[in-house]
LUMLUMMAR-991032 format. One record per atom (N, C-alpha, C): residue number from 1; residue in one letter; atom name; x, y, z. Coordinates in steps of 0.05 Angstrom, whole numbers. Layout:
<sites>
+------+------+------+--------+--------+--------+
| resi | resn | name |     xx |     yy |     zz |
+------+------+------+--------+--------+--------+
|  NUM |    a |   CA |      X |      Y |      Z |
...
+------+------+------+--------+--------+--------+
</sites>
This chain:
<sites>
+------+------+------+--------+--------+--------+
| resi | resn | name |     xx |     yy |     zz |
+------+------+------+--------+--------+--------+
|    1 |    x |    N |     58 |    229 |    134 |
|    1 |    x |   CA |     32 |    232 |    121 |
|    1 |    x |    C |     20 |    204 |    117 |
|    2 |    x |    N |     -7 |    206 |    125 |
|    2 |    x |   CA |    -18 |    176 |    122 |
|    2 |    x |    C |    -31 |    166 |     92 |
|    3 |    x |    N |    -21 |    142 |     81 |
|    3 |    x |   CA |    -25 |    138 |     50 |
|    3 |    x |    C |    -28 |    109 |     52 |
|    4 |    x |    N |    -50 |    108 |     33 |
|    4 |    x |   CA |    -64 |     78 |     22 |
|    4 |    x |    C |    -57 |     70 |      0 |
|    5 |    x |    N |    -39 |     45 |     -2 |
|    5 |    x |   CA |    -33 |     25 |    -30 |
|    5 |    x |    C |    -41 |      0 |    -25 |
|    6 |    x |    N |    -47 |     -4 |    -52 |
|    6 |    x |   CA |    -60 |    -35 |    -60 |
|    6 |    x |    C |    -31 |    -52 |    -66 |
|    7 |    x |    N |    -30 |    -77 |    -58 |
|    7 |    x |   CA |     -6 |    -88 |    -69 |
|    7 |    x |    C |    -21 |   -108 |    -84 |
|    8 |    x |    N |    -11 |   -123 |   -104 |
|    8 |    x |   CA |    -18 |   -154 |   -111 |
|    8 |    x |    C |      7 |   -168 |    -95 |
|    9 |    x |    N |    -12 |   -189 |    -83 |
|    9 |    x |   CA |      9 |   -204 |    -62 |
|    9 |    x |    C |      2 |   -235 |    -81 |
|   10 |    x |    N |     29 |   -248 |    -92 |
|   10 |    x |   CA |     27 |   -275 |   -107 |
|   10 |    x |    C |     42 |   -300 |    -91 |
|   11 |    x |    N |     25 |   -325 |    -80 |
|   11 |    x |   CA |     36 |   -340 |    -72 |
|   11 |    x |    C |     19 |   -348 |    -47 |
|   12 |    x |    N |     -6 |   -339 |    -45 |
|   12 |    x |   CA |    -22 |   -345 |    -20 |
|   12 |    x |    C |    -48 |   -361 |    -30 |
|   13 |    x |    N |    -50 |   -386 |    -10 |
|   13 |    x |   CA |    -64 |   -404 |    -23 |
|   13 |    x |    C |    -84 |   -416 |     -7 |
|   14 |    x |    N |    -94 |   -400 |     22 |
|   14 |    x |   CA |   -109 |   -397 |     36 |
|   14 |    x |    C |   -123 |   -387 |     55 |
|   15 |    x |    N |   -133 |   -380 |     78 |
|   15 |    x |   CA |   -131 |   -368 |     92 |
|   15 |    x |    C |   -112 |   -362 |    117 |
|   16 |    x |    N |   -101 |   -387 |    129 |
|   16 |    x |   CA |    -68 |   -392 |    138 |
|   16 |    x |    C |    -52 |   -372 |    125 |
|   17 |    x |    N |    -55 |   -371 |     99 |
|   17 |    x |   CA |    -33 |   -344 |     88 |
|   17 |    x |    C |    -47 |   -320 |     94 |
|   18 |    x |    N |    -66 |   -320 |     93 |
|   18 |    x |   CA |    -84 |   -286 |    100 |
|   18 |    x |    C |    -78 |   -278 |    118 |
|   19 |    x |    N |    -76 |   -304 |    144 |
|   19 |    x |   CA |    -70 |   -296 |    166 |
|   19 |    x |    C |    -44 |   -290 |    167 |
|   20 |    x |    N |    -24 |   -303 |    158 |
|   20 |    x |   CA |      1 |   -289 |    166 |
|   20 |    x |    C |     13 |   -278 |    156 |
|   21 |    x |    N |     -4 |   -270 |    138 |
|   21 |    x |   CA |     15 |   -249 |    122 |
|   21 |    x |    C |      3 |   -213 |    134 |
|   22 |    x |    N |    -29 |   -218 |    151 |
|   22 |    x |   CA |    -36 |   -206 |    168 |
|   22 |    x |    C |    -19 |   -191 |    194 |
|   23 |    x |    N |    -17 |   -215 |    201 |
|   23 |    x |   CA |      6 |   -217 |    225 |
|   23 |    x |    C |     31 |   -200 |    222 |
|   24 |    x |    N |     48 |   -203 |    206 |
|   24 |    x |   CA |     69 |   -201 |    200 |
|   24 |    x |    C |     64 |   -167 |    198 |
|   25 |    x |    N |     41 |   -154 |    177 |
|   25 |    x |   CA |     34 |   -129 |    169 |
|   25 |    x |    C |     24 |   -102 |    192 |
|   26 |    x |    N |     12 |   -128 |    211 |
|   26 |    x |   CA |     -5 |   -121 |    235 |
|   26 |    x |    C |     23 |   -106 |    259 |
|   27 |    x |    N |     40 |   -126 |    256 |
|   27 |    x |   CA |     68 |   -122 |    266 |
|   27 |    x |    C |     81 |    -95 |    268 |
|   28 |    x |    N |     78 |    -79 |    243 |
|   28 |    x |   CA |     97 |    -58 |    229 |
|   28 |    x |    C |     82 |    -27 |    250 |
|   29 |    x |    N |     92 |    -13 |    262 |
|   29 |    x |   CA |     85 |     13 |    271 |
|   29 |    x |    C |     77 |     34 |    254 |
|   30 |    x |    N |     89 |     22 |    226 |
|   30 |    x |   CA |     83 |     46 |    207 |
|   30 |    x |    C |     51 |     35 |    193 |
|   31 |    x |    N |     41 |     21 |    197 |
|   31 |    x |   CA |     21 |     15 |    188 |
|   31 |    x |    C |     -5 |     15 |    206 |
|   32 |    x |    N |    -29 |     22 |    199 |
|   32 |    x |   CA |    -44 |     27 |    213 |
|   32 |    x |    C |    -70 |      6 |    209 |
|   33 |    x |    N |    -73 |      3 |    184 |
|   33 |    x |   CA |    -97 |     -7 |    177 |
|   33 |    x |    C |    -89 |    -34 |    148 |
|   34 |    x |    N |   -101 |    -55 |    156 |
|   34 |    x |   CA |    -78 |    -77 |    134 |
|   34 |    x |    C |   -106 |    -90 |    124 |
|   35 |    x |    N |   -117 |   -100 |    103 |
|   35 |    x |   CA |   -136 |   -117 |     94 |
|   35 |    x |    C |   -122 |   -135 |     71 |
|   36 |    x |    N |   -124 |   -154 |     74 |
|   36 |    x |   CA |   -113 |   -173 |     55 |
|   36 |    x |    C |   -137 |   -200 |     48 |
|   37 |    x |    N |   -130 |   -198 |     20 |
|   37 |    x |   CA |   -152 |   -215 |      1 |
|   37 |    x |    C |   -153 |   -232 |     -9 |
|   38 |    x |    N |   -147 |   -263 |     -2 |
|   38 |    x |   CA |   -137 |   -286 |    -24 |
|   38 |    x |    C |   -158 |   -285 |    -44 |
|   39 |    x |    N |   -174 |   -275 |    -52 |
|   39 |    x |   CA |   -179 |   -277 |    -88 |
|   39 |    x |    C |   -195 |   -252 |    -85 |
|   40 |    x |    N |   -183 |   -238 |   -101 |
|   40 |    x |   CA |   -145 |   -234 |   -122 |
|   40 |    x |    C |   -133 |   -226 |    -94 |
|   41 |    x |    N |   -113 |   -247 |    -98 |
|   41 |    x |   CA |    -87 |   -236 |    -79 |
|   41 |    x |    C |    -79 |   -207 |    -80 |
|   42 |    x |    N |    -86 |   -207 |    -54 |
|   42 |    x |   CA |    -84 |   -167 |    -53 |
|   42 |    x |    C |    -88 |   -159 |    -23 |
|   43 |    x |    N |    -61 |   -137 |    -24 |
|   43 |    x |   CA |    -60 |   -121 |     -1 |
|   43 |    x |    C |    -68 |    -93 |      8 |
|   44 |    x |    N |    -81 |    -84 |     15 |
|   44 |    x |   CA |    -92 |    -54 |     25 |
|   44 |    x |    C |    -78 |    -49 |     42 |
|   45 |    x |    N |    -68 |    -25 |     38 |
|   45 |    x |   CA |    -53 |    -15 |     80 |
|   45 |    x |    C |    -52 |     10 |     73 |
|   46 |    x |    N |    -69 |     26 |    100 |
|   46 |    x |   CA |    -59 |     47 |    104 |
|   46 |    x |    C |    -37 |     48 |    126 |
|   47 |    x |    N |    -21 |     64 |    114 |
|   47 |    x |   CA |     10 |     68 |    132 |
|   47 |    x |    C |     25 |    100 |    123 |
|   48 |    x |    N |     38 |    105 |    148 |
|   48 |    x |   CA |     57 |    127 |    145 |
|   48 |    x |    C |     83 |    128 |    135 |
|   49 |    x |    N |     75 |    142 |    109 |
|   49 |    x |   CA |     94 |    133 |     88 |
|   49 |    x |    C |    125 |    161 |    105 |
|   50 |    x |    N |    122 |    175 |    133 |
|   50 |    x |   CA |    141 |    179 |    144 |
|   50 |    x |    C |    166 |    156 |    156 |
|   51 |    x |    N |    157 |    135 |    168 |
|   51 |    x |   CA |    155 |    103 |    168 |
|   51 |    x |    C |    168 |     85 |    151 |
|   52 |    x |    N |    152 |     90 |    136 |
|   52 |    x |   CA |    157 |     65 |    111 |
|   52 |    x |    C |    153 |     74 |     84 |
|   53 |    x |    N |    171 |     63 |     71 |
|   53 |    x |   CA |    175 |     71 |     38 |
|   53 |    x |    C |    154 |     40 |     21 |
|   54 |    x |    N |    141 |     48 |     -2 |
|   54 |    x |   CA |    132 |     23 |    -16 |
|   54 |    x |    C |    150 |     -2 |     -7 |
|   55 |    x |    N |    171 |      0 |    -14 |
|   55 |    x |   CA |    196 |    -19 |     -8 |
|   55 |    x |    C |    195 |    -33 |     12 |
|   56 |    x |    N |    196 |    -20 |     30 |
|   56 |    x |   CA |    191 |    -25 |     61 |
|   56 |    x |    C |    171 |    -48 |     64 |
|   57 |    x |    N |    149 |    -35 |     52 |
|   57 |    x |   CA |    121 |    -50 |     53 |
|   57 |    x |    C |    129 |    -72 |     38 |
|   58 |    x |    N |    135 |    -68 |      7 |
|   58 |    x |   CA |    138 |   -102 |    -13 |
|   58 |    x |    C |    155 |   -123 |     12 |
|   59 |    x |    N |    177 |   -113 |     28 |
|   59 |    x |   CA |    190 |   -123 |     48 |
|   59 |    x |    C |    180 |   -140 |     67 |
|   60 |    x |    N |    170 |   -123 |     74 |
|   60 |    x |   CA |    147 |   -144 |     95 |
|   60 |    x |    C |    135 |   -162 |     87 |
|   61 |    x |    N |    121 |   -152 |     57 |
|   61 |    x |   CA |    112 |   -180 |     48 |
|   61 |    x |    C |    123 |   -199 |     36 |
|   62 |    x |    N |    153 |   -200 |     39 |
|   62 |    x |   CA |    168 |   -222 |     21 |
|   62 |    x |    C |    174 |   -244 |     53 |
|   63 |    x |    N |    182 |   -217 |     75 |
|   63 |    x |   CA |    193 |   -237 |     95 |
|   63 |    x |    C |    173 |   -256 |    106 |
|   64 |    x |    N |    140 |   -252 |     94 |
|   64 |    x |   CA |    121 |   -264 |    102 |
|   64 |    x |    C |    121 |   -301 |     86 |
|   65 |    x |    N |    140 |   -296 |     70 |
|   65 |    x |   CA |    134 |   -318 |     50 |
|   65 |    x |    C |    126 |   -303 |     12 |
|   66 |    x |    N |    121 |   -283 |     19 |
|   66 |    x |   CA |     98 |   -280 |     -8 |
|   66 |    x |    C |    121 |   -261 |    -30 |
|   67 |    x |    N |    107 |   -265 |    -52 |
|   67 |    x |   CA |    114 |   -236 |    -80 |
|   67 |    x |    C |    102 |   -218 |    -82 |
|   68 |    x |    N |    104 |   -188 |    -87 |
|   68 |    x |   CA |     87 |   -174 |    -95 |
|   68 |    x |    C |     89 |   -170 |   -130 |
|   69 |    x |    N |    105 |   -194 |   -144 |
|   69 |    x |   CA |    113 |   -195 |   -166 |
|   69 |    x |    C |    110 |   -224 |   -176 |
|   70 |    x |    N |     92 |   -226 |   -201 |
|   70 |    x |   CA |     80 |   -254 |   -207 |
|   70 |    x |    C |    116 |   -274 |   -216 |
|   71 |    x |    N |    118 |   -295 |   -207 |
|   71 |    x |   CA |    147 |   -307 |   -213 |
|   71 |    x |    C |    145 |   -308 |   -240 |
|   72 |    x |    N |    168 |   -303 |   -250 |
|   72 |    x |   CA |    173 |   -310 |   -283 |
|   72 |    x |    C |    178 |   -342 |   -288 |
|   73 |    x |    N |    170 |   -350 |   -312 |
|   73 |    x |   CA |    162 |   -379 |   -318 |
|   73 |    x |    C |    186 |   -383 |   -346 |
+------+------+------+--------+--------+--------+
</sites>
């Protein structure tokens, strides 16, 4: 079944990151549709959550470089 989540993605600090963290999302079969936003850091994807679990997804965006979790200080 096809399903849309927003992520907050933390750690992207230009468009170089938009793009590859694009890339990386663009990559996945289970995903169909990816928009990503350096201000506010944020990810849209529609994807087949038969595919891919939330998890899956935060996954991808870690191996990209990024958090979907602000770092603790």
């Amino acid at each position: 079944m096809r399903k849309t989540i927003t992520l907050p993605v933390y750690g992207m600090t230009c468009d170089g990151c938009v793009n590859a963290l694009s890339r990386v999302l663009n990559a996945s079969p289970a995903i169909s549709q990816t928009s990503v936003t350096l201000s506010p850091g944020e990810v849209t994807l529609d994807y087949d959550d038969s595919k891919a679990t939330v998890d899956d997804l935060k996954s991808l965006i870690s191996q990209a470089g990024f958090d979907t979790t602000p770092l603790k200080k």
